[in-house]
C-alpha positions as CSV (number, residue, x, y, z in Angstrom):
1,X,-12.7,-20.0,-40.8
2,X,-11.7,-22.2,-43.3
3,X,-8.9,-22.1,-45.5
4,X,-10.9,-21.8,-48.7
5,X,-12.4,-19.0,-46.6
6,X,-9.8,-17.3,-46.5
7,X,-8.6,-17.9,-50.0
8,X,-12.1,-16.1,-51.0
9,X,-11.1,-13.1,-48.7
10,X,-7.5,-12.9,-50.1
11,X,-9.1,-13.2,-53.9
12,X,-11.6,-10.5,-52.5
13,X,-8.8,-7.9,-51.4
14,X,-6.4,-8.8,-54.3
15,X,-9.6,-7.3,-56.6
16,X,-10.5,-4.8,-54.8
17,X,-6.7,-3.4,-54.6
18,X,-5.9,-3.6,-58.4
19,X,-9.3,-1.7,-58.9
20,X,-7.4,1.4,-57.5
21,X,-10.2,1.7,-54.3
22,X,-7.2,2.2,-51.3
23,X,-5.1,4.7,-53.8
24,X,-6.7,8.0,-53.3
25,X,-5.5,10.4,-50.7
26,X,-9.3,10.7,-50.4
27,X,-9.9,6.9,-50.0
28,X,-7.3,6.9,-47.3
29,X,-8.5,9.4,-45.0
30,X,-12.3,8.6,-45.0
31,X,-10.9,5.0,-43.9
32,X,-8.7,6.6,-40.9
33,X,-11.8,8.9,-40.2
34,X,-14.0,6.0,-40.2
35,X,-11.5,4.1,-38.1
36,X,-10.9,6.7,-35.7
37,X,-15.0,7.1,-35.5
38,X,-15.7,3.5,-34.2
39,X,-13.0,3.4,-32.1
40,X,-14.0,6.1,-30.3
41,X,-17.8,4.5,-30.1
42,X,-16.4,1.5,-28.9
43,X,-13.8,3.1,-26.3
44,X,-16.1,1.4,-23.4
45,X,-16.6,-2.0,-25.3
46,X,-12.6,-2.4,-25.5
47,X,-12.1,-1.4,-22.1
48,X,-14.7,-4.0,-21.5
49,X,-13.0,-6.4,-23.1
50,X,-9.4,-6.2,-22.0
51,X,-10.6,-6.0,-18.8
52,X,-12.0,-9.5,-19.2
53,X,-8.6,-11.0,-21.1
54,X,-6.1,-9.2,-18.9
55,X,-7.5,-7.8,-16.0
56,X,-6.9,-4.2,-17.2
57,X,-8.4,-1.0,-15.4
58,X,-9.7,1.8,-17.5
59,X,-7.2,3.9,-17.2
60,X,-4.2,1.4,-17.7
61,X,-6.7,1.1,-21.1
62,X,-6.7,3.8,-22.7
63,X,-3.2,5.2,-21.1
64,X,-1.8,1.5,-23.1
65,X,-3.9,0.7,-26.0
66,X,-7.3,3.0,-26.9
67,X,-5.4,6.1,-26.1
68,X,-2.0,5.7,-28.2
69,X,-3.6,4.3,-31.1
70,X,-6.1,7.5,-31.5
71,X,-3.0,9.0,-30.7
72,X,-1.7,7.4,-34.1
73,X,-4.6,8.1,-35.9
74,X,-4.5,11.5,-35.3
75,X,-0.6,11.9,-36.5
76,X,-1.4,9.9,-39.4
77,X,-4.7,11.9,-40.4
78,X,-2.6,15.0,-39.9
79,X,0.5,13.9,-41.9
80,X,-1.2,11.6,-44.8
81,X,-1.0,14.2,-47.3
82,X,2.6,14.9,-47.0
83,X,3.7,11.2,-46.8
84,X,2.0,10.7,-50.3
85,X,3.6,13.3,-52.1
86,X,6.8,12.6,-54.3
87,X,9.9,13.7,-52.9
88,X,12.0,15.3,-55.4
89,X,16.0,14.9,-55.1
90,X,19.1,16.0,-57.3
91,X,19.5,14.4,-60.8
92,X,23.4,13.7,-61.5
93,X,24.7,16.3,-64.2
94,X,25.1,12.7,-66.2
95,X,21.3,12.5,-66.5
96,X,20.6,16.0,-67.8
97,X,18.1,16.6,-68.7
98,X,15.6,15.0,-66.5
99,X,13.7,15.2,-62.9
100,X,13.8,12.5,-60.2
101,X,11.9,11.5,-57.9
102,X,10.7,8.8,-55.1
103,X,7.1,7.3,-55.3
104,X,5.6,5.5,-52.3
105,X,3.8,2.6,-53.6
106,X,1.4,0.0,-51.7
107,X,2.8,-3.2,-50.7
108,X,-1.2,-4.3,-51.8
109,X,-2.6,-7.3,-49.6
110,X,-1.0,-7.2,-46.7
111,X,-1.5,-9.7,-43.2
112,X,-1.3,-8.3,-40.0
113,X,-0.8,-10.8,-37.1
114,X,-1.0,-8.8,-33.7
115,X,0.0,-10.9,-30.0
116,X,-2.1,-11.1,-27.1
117,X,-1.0,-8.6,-24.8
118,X,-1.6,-5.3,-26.0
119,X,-4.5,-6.7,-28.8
120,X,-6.0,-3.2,-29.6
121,X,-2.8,-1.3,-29.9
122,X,-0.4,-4.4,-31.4
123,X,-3.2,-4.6,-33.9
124,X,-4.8,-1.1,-34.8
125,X,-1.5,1.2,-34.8
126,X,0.0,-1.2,-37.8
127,X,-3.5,-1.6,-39.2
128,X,-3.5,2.3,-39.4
129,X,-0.2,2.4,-41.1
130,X,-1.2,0.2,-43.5
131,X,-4.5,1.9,-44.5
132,X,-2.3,5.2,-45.1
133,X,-0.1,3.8,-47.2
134,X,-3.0,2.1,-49.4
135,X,-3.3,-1.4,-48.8
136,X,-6.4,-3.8,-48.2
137,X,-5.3,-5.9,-45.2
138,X,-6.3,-9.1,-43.1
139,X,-6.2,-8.8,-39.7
140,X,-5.6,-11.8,-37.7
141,X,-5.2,-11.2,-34.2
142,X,-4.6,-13.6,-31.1
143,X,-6.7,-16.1,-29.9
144,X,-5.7,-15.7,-26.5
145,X,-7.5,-12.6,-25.8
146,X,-11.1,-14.0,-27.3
147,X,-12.8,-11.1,-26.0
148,X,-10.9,-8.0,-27.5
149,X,-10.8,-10.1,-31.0
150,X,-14.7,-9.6,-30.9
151,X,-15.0,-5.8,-29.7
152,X,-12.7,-5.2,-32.5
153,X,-14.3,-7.5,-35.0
154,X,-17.2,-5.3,-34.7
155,X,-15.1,-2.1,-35.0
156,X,-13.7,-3.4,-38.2
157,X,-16.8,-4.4,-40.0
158,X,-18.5,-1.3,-38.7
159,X,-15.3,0.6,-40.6
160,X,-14.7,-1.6,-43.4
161,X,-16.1,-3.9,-46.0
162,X,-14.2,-7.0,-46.0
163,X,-12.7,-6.4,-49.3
164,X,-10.9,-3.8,-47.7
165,X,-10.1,-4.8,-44.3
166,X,-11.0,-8.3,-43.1
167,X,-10.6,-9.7,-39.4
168,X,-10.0,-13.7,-39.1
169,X,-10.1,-15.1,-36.1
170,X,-9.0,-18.6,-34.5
171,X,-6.0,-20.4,-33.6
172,X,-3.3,-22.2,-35.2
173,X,-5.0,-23.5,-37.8
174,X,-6.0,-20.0,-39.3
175,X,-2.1,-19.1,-38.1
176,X,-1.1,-21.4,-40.8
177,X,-3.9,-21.4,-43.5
178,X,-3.0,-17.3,-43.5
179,X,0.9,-18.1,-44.0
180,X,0.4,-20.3,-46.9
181,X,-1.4,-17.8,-49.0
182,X,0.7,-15.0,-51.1
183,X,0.3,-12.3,-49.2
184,X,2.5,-8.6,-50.8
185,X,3.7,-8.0,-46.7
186,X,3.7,-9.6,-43.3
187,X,3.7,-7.6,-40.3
188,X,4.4,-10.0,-37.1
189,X,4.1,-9.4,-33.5
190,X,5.2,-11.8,-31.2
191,X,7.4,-14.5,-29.9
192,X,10.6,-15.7,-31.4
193,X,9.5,-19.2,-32.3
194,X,6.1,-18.0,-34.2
195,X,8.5,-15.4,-35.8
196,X,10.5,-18.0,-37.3
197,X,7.8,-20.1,-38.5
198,X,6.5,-16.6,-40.1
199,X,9.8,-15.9,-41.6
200,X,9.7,-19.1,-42.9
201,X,6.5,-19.3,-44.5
202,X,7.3,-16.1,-46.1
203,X,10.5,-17.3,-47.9
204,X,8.5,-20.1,-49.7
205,X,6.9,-16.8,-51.6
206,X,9.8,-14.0,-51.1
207,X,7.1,-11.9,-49.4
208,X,8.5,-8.9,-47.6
209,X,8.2,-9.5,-43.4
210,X,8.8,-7.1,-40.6
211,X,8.7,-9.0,-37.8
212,X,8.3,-7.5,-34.0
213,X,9.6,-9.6,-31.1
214,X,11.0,-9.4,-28.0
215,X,13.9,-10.6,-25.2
216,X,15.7,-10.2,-22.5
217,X,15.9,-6.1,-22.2
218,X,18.3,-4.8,-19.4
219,X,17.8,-2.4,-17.4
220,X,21.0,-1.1,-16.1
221,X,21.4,1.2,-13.3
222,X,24.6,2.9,-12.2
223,X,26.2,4.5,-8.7
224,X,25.2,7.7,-10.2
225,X,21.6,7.0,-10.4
226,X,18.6,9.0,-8.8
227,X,17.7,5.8,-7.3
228,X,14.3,6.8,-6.0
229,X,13.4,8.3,-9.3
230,X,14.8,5.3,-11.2
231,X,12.9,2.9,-9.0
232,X,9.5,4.5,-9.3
233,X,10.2,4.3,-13.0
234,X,11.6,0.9,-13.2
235,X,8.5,-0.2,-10.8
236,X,5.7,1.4,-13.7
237,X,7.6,-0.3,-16.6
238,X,7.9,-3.5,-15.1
239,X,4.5,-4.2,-13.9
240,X,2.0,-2.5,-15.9
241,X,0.1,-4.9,-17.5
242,X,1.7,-7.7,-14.9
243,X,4.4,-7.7,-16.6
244,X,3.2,-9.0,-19.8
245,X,5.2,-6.4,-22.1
246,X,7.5,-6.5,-24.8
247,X,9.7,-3.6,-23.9
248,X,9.2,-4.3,-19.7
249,X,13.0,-4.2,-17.9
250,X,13.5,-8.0,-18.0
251,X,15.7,-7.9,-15.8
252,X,18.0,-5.0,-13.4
253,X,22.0,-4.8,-14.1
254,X,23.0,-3.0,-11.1
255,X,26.6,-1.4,-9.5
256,X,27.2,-3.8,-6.5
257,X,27.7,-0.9,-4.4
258,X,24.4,0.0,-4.7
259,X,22.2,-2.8,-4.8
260,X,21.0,-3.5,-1.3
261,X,19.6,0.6,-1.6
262,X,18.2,-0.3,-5.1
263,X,16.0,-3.5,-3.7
264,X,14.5,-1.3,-0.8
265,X,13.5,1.6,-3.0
266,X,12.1,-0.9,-5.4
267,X,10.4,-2.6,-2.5
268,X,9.0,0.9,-1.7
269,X,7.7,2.0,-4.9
270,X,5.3,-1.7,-4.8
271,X,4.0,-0.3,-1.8
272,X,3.6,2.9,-3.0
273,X,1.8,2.2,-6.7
274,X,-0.2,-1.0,-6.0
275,X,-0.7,-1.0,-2.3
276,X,0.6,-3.0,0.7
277,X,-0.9,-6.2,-0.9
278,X,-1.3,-5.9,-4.0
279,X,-3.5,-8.9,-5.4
280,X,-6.1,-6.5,-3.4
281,X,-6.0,-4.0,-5.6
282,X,-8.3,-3.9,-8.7
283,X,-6.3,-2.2,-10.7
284,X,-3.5,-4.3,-11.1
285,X,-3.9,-7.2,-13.9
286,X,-3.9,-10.6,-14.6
287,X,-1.7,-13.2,-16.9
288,X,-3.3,-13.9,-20.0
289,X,-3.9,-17.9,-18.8
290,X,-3.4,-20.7,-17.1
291,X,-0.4,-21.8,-19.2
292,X,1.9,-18.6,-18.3
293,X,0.7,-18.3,-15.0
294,X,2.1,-22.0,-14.6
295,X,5.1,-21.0,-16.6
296,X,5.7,-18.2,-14.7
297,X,5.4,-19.8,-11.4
298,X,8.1,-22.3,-12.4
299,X,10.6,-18.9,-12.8
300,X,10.4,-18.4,-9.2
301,X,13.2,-19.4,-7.0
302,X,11.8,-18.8,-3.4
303,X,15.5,-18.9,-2.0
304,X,16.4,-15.9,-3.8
305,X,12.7,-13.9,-3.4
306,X,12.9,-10.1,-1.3
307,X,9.7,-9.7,-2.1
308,X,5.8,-11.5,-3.8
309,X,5.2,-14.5,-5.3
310,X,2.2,-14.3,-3.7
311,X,-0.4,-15.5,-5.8
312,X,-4.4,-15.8,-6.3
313,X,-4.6,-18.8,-8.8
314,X,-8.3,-18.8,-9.4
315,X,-7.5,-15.5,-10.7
316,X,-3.9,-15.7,-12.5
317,X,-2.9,-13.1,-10.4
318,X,1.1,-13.1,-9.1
319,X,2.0,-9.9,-6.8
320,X,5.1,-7.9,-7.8
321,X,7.8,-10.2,-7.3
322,X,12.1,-9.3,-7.4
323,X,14.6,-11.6,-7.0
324,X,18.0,-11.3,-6.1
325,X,21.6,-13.2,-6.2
326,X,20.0,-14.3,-9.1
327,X,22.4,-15.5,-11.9
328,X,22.3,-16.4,-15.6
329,X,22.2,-20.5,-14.7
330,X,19.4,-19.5,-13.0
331,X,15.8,-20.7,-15.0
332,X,14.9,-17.0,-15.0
333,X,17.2,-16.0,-17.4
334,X,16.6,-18.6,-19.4
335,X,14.2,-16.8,-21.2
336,X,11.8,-14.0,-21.6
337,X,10.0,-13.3,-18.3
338,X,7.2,-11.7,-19.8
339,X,5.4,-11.4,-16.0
340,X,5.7,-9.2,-13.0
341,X,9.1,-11.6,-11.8
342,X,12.4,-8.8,-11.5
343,X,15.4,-10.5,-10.8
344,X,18.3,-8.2,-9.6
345,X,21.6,-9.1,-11.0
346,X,24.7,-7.1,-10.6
347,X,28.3,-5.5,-11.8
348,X,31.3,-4.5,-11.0
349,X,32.4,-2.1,-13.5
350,X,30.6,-0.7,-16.7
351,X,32.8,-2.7,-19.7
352,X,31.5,-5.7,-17.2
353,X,27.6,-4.6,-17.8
354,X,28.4,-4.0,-21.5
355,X,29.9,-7.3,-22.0
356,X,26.7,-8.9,-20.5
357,X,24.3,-7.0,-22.5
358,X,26.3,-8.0,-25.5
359,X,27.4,-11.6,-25.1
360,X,23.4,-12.6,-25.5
361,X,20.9,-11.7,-28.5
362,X,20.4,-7.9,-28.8
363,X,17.1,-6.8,-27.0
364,X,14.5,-5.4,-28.0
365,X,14.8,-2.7,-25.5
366,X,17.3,-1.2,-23.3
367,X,17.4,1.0,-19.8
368,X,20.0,3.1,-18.6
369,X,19.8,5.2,-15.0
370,X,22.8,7.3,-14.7
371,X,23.7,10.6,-14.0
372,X,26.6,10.4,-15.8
373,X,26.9,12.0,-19.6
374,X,30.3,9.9,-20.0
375,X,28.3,6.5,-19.1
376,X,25.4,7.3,-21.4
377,X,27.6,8.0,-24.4
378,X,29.7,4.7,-23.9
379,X,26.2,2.2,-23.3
380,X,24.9,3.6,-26.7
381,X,28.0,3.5,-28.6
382,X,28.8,-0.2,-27.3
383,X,25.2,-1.8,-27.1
384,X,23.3,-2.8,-29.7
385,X,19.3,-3.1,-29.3
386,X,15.7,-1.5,-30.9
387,X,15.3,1.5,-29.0
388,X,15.3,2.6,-25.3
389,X,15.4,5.4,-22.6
390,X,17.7,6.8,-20.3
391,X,16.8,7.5,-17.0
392,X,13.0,5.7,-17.9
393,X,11.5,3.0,-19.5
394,X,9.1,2.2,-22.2
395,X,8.1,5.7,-22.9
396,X,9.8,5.6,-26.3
397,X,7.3,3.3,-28.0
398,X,4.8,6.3,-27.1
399,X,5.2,8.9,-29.7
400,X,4.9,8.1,-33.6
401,X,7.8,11.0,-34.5
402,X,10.0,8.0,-33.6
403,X,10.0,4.6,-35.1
404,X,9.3,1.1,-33.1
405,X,11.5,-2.1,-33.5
406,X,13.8,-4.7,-32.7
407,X,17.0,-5.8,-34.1
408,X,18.9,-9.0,-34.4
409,X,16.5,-11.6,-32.6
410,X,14.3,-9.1,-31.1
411,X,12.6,-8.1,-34.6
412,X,13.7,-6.7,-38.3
413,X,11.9,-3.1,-39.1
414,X,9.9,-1.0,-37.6
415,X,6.7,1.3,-37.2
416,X,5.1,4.2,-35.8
417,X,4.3,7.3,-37.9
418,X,6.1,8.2,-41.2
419,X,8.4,5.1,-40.5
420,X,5.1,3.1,-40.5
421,X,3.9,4.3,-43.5
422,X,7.1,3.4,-45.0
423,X,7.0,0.1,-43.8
424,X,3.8,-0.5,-45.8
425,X,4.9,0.8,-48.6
426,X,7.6,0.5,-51.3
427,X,9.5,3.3,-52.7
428,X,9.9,4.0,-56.0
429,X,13.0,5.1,-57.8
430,X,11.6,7.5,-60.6
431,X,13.6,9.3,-63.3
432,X,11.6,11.1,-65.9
433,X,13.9,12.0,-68.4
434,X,13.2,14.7,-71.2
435,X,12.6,14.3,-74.6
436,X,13.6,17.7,-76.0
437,X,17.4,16.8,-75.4
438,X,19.5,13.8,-75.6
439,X,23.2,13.4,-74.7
440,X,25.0,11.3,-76.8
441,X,27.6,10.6,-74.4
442,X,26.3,7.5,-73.4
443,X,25.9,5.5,-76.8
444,X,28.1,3.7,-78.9
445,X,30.8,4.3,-81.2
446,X,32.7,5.5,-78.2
447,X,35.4,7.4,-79.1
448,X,38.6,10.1,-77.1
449,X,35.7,13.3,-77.1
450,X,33.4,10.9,-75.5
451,X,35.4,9.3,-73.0
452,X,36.7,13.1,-71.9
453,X,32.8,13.8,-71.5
454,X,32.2,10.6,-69.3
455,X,35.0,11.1,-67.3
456,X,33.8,15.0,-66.8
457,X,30.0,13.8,-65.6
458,X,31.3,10.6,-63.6
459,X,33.5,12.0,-61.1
């Protein structure tokens, strides 16, 4: 698509916002209904799809992406009414007589670019969000997963006319025509480097961004620890999808004392929930293409492998891999994993673990396995990162009562549910003052009975 294209589509959306069509409670749920009515028509086309760009079963579908953003859907469709409303607070005693008030307000035109590795649910559940809240929207999402881009091209303009919601697809060039346009909001998911470039872009116009990233998160694991538990857990977030997730344990921050008992259980739970060679088994995925697989392959240090590295290169498959005596000189941690490659790194006390979580850029996840109420308390009072579990991991991106984001490097803002909605929206401060009496402590001449009434209402 061309840039004058997408000018056309911008002009398009900018008409059809100021026109009032996105404004009406009504308006907004016959576009989540509509939303909600092709993408349950098209469940088996999407499956299709990310089967194709990531290997994924249907289950691991609609458990990951088709499943959480109906889930979405629903909340919002449910809760849309309420979000809408004005919410009434206190007027100060200094403002009598008058009512207050706060008035959600669309952003307008907003761009939504969406990443590669979850492309349904990293590009519907902020999509969603936005249509509650009253915005048109252009969706651009990533070129690396070709096939889902088309199965939800067709949901979109089966849902939408283009005036409302518009899908643009491509690469970098329609990456960067779309960040030169004025858009009222970008919402970003993705890498640190293309966040940046967002950030960037969106200074040139002071347009408001929330951007969703990533990092290192750690997953740390204590003497305390149900370690069979916490390794069937650890073994479900780290390798669904291959690996390929933003909130995935990066990497395991374990007592010393328990390592060794850690790695077999871990080794174990492979076995257990991908089978004793696991490149066999059609339900596990694939990385996204050849230049990650490559990259990935470069992480692997084969003199500190317990386990994998197998691969099946015509496929982009890598088996469930750990690593251990691994350390931070080590290319491994030297950046995201993003791929089914756990390296096992370990402590001696817990103000040691801290002071590695905190002496690199805050995460945008975190993991704690510990029996230990004392422990808990401490690790959330002294780390700082988007969200997290204790004793599991990822599960808290799946609900949309609690909000999504990052923090420091991994991301600014957040989403999910009435959070969401807020996101897409700005609120209003609203005082509407009465006409039938006005306090004249506010105007000029002042004089000693004024003051005494100032002083009385501003204390």
């Amino acid at each position: 698509m061309t840039e004058q294209q997408i000018q056309n589509i911008l002009a398009q959306q900018h008409d059809y916002f100021a026109a009032g069509h996105t404004l009406s409670y009504q308006a907004r749920k016959n576009a989540l209904d509509a939303l909600k009515a092709s993408l349950q028509r098209h469940e088996k086309d999407l499956a299709v799809a990310l089967k194709t760009d990531l290997g994924k079963s249907d289950y691991e579908s609609y458990m990951c992406e088709t499943g959480l953003t109906l889930s979405e859907l629903t909340w919002m469709q449910k809760h849309l009414r309420s979000l809408m409303r004005e919410k009434r607070v206190p007027t100060p005693l200094s403002q009598y007589v008058a009512r207050s008030f706060r008035s959600p307000s669309p952003y307008g035109t907003v761009l939504i670019m969406s990443p590669w590795n979850y492309p349904v649910l990293l590009t519907l559940e902020p999509l969603i969000d936005a249509i509650a809240a009253g915005n048109t929207a252009v969706v651009k999402p990533s070129a690396y997963a070709p096939a889902t881009a088309e199965a939800l091209r067709t949901i979109l303009e089966e849902s939408f006319a283009p005036e409302y919601v518009c899908l643009v697809s491509g690469g970098r060039a329609e990456n960067q025509a779309l960040l030169h346009q004025k858009f009222d909001m970008i919402f970003f998911t993705g890498g640190k480097t293309v966040g940046r470039e967002v950030l960037r872009c969106a200074a040139e116009n002071l347009t408001p961004v929330t951007l969703e990233l990533g990092g290192k998160s750690p997953c740390i694991v204590d003497s305390s620890a149900k370690i069979q538990l916490a390794a069937k857990r650890i073994v479900f977030g780290k390798y669904l999808n291959c690996g390929q997730t933003c909130v995935a344990p990066d990497y395991i921050l374990c007592d010393e004392s328990i390592r060794d008992q850690l790695i077999q259980a871990l080794q174990r739970e492979i076995t257990v929930q991908f089978g004793a060679d696991p490149l066999a088994n059609s339900d596990y995925g694939k990385i996204i293409n050849q230049k990650h697989f490559d990259r990935l392959l470069r992480l692997i240090n084969t003199n500190k492998l317990v386990c994998g590295g197998q691969t099946q290169p015509e496929a982009l498959r890598i088996a469930p891999t750990i690593l251990k005596d691994v350390t931070w000189d080590d290319a491994v941690m030297g950046e995201e994993i993003f791929g089914p490659i756990l390296p096992v790194l370990t402590y001696k006390t817990l103000e040691e673990a801290i002071r590695v979580v905190e002496s690199h850029p805050h995460p945008l996840a975190l993991y704690l396995f510990s029996e230990d109420k004392a422990t808990q308390k401490k690790v959330l009072a002294c780390c700082r990162f988007g969200g997290g579990c204790i004793n599991d991991t990822i599960i808290h991106l799946a609900t949309s009562e609690m909000p999504f984001g990052g923090v420091g490097e991994s991301g600014m803002g957040g989403y999910h549910g009435k959070v969401g909605f807020e996101t897409f929206s700005h609120t209003r401060s609203i005082v509407d003052k009465k006409t039938w009496l006005d306090m004249p402590v506010r105007y000029q001449p002042y004089d000693k009975s004024k003051n005494k009434m100032l002083r009385f209402f501003l204390k």
